[in-house]
C-alpha positions in Angstrom: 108.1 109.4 64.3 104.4 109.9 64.2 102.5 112.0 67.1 101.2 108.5 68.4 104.2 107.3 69.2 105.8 110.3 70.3 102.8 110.3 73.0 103.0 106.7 73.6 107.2 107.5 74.6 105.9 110.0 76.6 103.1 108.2 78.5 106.4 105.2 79.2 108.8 107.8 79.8 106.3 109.5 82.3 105.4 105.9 84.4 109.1 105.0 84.2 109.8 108.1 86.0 107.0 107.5 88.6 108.7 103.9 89.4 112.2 105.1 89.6 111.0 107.9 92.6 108.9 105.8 94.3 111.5 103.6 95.0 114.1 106.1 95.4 111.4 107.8 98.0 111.6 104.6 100.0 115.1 103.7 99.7 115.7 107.2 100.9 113.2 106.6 103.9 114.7 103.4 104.7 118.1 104.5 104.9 118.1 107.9 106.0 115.0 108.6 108.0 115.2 105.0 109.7 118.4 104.5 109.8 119.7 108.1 110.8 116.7 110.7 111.7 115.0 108.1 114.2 117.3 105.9 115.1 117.1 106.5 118.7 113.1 106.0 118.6 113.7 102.7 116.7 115.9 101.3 119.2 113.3 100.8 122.2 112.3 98.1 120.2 114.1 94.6 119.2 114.4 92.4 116.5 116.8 89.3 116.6 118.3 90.4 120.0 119.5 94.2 118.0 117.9 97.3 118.8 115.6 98.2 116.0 117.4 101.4 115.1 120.9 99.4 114.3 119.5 96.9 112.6 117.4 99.5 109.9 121.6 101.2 109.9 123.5 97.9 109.2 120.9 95.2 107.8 117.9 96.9 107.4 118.9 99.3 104.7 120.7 96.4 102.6 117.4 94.2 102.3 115.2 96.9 101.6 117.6 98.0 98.7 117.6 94.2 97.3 113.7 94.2 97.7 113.9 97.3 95.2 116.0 96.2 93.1 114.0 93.2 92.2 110.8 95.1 92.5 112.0 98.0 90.0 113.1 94.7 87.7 109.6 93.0 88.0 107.5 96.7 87.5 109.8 97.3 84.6 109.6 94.7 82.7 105.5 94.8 83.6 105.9 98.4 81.6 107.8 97.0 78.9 105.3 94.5 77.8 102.6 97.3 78.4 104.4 99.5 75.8 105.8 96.9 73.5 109.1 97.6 74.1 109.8 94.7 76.1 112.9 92.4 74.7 112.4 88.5 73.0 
């Protein structure tokens, strides 16, 4: 493997990471801190007839984890092509 590509890996490898913790930073925001930490803060306000809080604990946390999921899917394949590693 020649030093270019070595760095290239790196430089993917290095973005890549930065991806998979932002979303895991938000996930974890979402579901713990929202749905746990200030729960009882989120309540005083409504959202289909549910207190905030309880709807960040059953529903809220659910969407925000399919949002990632296709967000992680659409920056990752973005990298791919970036770095030629993409597939087809």
């Amino acid at each position: 493997m020649s030093v270019h590509a070595t760095k290239e890996l790196q430089a993917y490898w290095k973005e890549n990471l930065v991806i998979i913790i932002v979303h895991l930073a938000i996930w974890f925001f979402v579901s713990f801190f929202c749905g746990i930490m200030v729960v009882d803060q989120l309540d005083a306000y409504m959202i289909g007839g549910f207190p905030l809080g309880f709807w960040f604990a059953n529903q809220g946390s659910m969407v925000t984890f399919v949002i990632l999921i296709w967000t992680y899917v659409y920056m990752m394949n973005k990298l791919d092509i970036k770095y030629d590693v993409h597939e087809g």
